[in-house]
Structure formats: structure tokens, C-alpha cells
TIRO-2110 file (N, C-alpha, C; in Angstrom, 1 decimal):
// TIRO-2110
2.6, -12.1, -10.1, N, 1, A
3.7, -11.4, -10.9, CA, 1, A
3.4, -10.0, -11.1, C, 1, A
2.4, -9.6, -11.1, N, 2, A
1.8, -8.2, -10.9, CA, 2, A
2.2, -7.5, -9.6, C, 2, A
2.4, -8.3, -8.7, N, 3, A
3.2, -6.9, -7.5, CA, 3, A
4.4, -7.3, -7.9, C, 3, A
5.5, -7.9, -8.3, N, 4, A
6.8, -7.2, -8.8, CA, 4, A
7.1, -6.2, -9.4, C, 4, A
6.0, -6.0, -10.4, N, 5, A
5.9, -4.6, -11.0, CA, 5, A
6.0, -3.2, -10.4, C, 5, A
6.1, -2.4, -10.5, N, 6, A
5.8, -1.2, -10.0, CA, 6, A
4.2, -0.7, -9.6, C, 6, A
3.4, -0.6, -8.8, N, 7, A
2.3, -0.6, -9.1, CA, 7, A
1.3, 0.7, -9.7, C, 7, A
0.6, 0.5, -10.0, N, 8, A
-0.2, 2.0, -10.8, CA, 8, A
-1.7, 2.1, -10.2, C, 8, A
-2.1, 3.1, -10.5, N, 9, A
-2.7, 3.6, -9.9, CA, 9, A
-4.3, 2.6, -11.3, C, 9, A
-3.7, 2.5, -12.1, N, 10, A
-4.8, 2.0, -13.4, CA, 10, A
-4.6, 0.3, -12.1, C, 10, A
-4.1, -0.6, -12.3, N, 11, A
-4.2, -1.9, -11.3, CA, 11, A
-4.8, -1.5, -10.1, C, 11, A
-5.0, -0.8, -9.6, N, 12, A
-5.9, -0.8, -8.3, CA, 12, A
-7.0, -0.2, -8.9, C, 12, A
-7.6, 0.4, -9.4, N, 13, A
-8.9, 0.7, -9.9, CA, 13, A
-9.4, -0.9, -10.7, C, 13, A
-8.7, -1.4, -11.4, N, 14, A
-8.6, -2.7, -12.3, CA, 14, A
-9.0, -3.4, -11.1, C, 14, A
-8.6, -3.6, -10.2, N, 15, A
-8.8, -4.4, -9.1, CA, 15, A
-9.7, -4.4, -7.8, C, 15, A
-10.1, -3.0, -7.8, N, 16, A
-11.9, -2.4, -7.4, CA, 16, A
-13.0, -3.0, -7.9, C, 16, A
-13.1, -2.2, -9.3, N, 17, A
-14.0, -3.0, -10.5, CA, 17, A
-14.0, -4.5, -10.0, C, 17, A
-13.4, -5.2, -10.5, N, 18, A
-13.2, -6.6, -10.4, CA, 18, A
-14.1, -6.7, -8.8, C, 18, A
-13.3, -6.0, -7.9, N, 19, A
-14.0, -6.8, -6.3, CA, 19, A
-15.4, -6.0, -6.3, C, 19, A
-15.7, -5.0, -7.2, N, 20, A
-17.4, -4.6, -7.3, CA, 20, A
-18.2, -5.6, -7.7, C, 20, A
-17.5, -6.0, -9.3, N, 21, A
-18.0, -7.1, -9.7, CA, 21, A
-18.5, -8.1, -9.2, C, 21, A
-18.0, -8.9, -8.4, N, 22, A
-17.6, -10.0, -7.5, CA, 22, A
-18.9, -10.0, -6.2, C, 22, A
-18.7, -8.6, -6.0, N, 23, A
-20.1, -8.2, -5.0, CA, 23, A
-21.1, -8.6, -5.7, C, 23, A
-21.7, -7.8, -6.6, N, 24, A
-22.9, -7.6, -8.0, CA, 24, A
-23.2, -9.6, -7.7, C, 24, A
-21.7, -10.6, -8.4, N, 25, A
-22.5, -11.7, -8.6, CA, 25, A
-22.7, -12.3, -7.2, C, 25, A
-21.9, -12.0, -6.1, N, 26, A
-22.7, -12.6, -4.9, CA, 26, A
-23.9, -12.1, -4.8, C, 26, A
-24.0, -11.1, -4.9, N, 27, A
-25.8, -10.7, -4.3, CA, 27, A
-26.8, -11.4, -5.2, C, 27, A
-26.8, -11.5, -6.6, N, 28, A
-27.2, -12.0, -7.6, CA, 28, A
-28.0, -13.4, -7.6, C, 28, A
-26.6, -14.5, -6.8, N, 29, A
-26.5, -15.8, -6.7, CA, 29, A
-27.3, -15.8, -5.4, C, 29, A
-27.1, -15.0, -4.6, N, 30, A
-28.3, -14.9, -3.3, CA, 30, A
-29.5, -14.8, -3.8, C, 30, A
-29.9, -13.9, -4.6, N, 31, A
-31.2, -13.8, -4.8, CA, 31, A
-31.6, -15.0, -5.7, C, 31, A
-30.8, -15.3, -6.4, N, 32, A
-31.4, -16.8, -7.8, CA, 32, A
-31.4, -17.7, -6.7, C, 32, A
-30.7, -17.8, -5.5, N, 33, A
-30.9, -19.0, -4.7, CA, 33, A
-32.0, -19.0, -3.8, C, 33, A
-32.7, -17.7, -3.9, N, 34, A
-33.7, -17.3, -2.5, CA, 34, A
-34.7, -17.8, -3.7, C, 34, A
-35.0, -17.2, -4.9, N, 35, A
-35.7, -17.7, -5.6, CA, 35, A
-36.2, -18.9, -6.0, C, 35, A
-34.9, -19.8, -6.2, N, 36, A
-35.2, -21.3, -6.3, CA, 36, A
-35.7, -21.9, -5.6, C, 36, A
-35.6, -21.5, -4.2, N, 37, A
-35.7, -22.3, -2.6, CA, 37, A
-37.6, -21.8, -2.8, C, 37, A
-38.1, -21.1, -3.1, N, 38, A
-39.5, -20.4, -3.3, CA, 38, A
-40.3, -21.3, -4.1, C, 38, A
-39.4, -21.3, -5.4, N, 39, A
-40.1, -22.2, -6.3, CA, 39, A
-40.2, -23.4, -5.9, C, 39, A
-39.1, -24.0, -5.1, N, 40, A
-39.4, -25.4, -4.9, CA, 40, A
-40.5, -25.4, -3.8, C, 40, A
-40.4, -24.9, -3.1, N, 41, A
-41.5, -24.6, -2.0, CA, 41, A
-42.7, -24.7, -2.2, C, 41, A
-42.9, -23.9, -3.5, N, 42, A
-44.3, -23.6, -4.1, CA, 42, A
-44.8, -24.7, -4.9, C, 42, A
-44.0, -25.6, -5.6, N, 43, A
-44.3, -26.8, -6.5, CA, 43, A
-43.6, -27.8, -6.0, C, 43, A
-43.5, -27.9, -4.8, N, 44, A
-43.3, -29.1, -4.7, CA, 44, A
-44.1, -30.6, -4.1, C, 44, A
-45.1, -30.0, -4.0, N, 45, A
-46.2, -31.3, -4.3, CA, 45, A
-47.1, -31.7, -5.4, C, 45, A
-46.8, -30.6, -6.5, N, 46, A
-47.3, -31.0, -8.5, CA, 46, A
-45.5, -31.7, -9.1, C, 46, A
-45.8, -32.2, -10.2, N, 47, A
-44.9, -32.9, -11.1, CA, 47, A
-44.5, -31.5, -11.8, C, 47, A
-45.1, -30.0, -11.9, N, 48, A
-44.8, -29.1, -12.6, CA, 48, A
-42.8, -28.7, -12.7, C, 48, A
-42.4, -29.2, -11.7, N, 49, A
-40.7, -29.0, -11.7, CA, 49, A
-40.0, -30.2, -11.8, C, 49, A
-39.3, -30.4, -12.6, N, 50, A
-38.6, -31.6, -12.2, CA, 50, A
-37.6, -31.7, -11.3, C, 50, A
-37.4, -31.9, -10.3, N, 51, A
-37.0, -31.8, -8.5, CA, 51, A
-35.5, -32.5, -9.0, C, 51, A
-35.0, -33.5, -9.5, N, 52, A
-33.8, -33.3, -9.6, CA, 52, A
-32.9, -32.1, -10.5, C, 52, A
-33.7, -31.8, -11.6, N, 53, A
-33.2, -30.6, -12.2, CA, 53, A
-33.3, -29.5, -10.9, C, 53, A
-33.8, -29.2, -10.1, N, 54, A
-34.1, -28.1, -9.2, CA, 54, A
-32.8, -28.1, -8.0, C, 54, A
-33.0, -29.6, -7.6, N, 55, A
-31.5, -30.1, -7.0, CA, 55, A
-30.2, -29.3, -7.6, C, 55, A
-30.2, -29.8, -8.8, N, 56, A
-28.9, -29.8, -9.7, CA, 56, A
-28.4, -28.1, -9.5, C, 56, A
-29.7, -27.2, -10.0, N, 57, A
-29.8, -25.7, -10.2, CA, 57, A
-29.1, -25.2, -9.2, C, 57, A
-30.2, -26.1, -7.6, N, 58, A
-29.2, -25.4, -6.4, CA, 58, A
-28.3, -25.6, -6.0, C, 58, A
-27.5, -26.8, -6.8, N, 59, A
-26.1, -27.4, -5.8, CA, 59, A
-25.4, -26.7, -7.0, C, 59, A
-25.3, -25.7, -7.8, N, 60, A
-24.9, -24.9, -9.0, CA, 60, A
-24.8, -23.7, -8.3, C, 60, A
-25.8, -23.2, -7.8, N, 61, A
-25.8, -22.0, -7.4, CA, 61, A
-24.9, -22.1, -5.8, C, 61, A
-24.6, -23.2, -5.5, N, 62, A
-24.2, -22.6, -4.1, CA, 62, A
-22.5, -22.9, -4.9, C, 62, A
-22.3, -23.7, -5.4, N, 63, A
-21.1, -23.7, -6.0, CA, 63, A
-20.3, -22.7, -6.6, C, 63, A
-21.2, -22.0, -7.4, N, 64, A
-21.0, -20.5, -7.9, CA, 64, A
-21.2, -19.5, -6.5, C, 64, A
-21.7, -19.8, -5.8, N, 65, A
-21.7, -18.6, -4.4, CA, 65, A
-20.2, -18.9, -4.0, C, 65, A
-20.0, -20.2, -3.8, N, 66, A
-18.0, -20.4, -3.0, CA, 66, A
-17.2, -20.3, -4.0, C, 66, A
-17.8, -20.3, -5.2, N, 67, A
-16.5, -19.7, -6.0, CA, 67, A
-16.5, -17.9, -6.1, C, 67, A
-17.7, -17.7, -6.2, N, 68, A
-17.4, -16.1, -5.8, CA, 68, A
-16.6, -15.7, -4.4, C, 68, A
-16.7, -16.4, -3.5, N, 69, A
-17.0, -16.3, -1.9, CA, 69, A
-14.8, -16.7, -2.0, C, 69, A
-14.6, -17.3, -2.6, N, 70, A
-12.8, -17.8, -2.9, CA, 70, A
-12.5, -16.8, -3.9, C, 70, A
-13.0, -16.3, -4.7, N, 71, A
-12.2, -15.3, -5.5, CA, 71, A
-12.4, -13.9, -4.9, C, 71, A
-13.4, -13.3, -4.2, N, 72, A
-13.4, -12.3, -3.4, CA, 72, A
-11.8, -12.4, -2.0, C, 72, A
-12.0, -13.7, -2.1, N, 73, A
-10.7, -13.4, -0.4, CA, 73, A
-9.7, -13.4, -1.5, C, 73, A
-9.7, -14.0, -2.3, N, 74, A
-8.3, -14.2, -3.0, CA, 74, A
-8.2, -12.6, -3.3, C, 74, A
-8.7, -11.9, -3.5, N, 75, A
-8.7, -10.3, -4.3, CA, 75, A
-8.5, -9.3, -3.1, C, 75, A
-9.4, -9.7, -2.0, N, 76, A
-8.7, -8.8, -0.9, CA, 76, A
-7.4, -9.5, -0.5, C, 76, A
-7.1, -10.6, -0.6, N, 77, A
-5.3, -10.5, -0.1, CA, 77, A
-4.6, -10.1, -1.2, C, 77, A
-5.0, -9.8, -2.5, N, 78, A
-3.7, -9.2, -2.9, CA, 78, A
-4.2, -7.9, -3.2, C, 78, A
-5.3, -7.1, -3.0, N, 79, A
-5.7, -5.6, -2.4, CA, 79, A
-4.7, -5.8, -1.3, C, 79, A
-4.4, -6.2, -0.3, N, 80, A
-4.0, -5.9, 1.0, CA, 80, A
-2.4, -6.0, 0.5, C, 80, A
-1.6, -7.2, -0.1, N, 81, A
-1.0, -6.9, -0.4, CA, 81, A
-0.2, -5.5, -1.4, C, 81, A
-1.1, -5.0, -2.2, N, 82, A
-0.9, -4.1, -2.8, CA, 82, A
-0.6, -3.1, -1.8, C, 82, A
-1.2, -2.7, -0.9, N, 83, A
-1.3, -1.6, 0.3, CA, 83, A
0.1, -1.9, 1.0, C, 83, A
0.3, -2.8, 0.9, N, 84, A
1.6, -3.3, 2.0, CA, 84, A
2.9, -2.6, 1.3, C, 84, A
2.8, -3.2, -0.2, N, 85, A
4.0, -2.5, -1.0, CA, 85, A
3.9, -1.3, -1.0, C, 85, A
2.9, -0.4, -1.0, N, 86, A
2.3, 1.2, -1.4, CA, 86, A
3.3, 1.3, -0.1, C, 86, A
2.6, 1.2, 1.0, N, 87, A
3.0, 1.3, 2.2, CA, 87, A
4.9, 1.1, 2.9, C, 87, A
5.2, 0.2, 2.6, N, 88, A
6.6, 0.1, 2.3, CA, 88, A
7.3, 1.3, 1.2, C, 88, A
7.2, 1.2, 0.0, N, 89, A
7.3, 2.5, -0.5, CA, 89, A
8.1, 3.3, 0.1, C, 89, A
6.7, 4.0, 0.7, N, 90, A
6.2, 5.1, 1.0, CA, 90, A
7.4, 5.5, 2.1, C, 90, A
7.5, 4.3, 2.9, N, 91, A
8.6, 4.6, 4.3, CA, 91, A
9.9, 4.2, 3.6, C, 91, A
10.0, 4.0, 2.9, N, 92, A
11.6, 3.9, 2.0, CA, 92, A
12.2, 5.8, 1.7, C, 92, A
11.2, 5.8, 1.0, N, 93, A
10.8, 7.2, 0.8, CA, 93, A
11.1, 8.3, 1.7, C, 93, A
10.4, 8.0, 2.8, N, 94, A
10.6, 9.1, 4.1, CA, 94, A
12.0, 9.0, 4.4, C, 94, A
12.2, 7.7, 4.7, N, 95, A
13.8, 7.3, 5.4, CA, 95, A
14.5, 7.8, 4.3, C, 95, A
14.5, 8.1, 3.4, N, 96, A
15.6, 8.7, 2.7, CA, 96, A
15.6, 9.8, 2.6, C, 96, A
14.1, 10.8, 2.6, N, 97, A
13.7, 12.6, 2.4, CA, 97, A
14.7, 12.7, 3.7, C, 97, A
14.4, 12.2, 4.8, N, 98, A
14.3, 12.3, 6.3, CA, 98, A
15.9, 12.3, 6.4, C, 98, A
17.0, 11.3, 5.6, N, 99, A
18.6, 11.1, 5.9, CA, 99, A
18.9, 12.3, 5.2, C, 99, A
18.6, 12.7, 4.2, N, 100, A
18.7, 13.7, 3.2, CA, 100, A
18.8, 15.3, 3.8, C, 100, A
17.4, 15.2, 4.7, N, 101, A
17.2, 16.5, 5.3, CA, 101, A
18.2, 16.8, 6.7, C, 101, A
18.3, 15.7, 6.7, N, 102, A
19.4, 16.0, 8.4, CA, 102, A
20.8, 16.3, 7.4, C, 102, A
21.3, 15.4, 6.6, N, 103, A
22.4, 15.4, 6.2, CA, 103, A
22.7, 17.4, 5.9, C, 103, A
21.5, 18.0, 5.3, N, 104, A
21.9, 19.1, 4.9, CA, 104, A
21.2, 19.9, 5.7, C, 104, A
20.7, 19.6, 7.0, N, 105, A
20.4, 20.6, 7.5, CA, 105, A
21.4, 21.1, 8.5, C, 105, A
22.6, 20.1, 8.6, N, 106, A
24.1, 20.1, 9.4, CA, 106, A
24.7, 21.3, 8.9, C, 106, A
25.5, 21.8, 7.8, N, 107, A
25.7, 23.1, 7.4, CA, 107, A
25.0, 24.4, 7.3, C, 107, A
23.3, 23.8, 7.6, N, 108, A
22.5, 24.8, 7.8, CA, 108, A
23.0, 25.7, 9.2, C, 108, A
22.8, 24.4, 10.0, N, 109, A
23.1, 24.7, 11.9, CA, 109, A
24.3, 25.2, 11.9, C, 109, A
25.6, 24.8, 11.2, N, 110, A
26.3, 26.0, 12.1, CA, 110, A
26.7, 27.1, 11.0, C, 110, A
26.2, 27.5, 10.1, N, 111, A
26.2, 28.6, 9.6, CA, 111, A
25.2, 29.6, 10.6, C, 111, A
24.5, 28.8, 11.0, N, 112, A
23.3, 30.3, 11.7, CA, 112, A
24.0, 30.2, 13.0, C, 112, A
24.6, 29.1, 14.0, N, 113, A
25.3, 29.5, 15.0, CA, 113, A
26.1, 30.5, 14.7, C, 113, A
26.8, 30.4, 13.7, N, 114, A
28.6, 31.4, 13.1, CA, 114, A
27.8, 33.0, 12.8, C, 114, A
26.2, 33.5, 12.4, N, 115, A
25.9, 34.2, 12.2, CA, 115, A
25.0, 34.8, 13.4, C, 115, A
25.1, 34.8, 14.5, N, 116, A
24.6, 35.0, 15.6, CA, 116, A
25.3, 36.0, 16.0, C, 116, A
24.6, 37.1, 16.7, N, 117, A
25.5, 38.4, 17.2, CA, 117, A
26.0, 38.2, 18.8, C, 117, A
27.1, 37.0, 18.5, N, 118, A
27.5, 36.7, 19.9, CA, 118, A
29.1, 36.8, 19.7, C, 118, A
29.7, 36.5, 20.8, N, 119, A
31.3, 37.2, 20.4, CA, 119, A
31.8, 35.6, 19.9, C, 119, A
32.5, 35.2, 19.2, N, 120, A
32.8, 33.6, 18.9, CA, 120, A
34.1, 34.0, 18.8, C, 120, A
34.9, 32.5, 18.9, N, 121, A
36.5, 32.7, 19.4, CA, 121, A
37.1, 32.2, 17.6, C, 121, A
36.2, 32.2, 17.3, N, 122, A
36.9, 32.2, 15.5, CA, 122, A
37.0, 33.4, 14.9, C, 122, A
36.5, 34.2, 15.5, N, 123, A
36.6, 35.7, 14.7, CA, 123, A
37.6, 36.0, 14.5, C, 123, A
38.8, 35.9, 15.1, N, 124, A
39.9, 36.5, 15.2, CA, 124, A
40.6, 35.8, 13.9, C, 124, A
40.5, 34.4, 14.1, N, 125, A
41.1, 33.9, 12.9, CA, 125, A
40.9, 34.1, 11.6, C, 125, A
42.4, 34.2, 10.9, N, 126, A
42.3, 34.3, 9.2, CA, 126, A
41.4, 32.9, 8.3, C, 126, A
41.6, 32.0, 8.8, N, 127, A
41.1, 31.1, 8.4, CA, 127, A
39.5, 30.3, 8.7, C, 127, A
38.8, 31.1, 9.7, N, 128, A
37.6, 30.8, 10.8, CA, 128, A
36.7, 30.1, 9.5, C, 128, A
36.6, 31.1, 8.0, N, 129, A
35.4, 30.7, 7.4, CA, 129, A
36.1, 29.4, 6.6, C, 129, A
36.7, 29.2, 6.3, N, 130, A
36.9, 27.9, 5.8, CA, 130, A
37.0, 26.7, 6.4, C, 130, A
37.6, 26.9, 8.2, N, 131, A
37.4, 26.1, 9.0, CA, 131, A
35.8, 25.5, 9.2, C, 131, A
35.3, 26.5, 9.3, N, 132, A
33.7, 26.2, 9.8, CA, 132, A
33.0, 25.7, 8.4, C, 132, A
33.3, 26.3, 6.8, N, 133, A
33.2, 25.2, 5.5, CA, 133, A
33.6, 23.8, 5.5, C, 133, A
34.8, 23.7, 6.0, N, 134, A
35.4, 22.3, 6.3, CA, 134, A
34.7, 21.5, 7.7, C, 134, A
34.6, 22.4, 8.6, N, 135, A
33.6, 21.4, 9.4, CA, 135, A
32.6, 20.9, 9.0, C, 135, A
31.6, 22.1, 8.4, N, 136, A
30.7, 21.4, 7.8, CA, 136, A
30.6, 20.3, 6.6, C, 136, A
31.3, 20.1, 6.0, N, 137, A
31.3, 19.8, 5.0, CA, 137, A
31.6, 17.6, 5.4, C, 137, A
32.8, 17.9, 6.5, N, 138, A
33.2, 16.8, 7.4, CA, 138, A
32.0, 16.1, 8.2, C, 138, A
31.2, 17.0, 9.0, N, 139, A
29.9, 16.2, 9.7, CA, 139, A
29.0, 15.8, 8.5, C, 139, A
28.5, 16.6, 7.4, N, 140, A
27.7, 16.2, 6.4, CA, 140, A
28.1, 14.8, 6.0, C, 140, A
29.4, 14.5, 5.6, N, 141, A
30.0, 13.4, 5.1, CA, 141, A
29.6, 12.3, 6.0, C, 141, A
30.0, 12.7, 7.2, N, 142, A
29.6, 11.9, 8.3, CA, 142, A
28.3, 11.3, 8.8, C, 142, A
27.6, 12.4, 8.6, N, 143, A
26.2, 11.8, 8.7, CA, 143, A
25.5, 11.2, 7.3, C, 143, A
26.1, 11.2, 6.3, N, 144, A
26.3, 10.3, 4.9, CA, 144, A
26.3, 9.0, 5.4, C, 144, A
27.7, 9.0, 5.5, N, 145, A
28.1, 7.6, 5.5, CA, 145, A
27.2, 6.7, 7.2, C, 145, A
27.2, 7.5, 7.6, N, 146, A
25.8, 6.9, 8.9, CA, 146, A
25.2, 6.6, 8.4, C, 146, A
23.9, 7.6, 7.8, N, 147, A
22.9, 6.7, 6.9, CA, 147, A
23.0, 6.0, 5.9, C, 147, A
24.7, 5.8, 5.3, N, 148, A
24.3, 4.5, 3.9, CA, 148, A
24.7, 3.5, 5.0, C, 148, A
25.2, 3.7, 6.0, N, 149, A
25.9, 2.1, 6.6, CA, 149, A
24.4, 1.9, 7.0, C, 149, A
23.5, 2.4, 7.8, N, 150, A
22.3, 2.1, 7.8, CA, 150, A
21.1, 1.6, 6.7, C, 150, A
21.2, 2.2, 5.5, N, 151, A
20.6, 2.2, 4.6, CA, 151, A
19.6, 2.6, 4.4, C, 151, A
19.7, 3.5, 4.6, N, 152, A
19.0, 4.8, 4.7, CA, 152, A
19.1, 6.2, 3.2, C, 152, A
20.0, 5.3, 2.9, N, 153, A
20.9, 6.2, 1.6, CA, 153, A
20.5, 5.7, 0.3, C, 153, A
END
């Protein structure tokens, strides 16, 4: 329910921590299980340990390793998840700077054609600058409604 949300930059830090954490008690459960495996080693031909309790300890400790070892993957798929939405975003984002920027860079172009020191067959006309306002104004629409039919808008 937390990626429906909007995501923040505070949940992914929240969700570092957590997979640091997670590291910390794997390595931890390695070493208490390296140690156990030692002690049994070392007493296990005196009555000094009691070998079922020692059993018990280690089938604890590997238990707690696969529950670390299942909450670690569980945490990087929804880290990866998280990246996926960022990432989606992000290209929502572009696709729309990107329809936006063409849409208005159309009145850009032919204002600087119309301002070029070349002879153009509109000059003569009373009407050339409103024509060439109304052109533009007509392709921008145009390239509007292109990118909402795409959705891009």
C-alpha cells in the first residue's frame, strides 16, 4: 500500500536503514552460527553442553538466517519496485516537458523564418502578420491535440 502513495524521499532512506539493518543481523547470525559450530566441536566429547540444547540453538540460528535471508529479497523487490515507479515518473514527465516544448517551439520556427532577411511573398500583404499569428497558433493546436490523442498531454 505504500507504493500507491506518492513516494518520498524519507521511504527510501526508511527502506535503506531497514536493508542495512537486515545486513548487520545476517552477518551476526553467521558469526553466532560459526561460533556454535566451534563450541560444539570443542565439547563435544565432555557432558559440559547439553547437545540437544546446542541442536535446538543451531536449528534457531539457521532459521533466523532464512528469515533474514526472506526479508532481505522481500525488501529488494520492493526497493526495485520503488525505482520502477521513480522511473516511470520520471518518463511521464519528459513525455510531457518534451510535447510541451515542440508544441511551443512551432510559433517559435516560423516567427524566425518570417524574420530572416530574405524576400518572402507575404510582405506585400496587409494581412501577412496575422496570417502567419493564425498559422501559428493553428499548427500549435494541432500539435496539441496530437499529443493529447497520444497522451502525451
Amino acid at each position: 500500500k505504500e507504493l500507491e502513495r506518492s513516494i518520498r524521499n524519507e521511504d527510501l532512506l526508511r527502506l535503506m536503514r531497514l536493508q542495512k539493518t537486515l545486513v548487520y543481523f545476517n552477518t551476526s547470525i553467521r558469526g553466532n552460527e560459526v561460533m556454535i559450530g566451534k563450541l560444539q566441536s570443542i565439547f563435544q566429547d565432555t557432558d559440559f553442553l547439553d547437545k540437544e540444547l546446542v541442536e535446538d540453538v543451531i536449528i534457531e540460528l539457521k532459521q533466523a538466517f532464512n528469515t533474514v535471508n526472506i526479508y532481505s529479497d522481500i525488501l529488494t523487490g520492493t526497493m526495485d519496485a520503488f525505482a520502477s515507479i521513480i522511473s516511470n515518473n520520471v518518463n511521464a514527465i519528459m513525455k510531457r516537458m518534451t510535447s510541451l516544448s515542440i508544441t511551443l517551439m512551432i510559433p517559435t520556427l516560423i516567427a524566425s523564418f518570417y524574420g530572416m532577411n530574405v524576400d518572402i511573398h507575404l510582405e506585400e500583404m496587409p494581412y501577412a502578420f496575422a496570417l502567419i499569428i493564425l498559422c501559428s497558433v493553428v499548427l500549435s493546436t494541432l500539435a496539441f491535440i496530437v499529443f493529447r490523442k497520444i497522451k502525451w498531454f
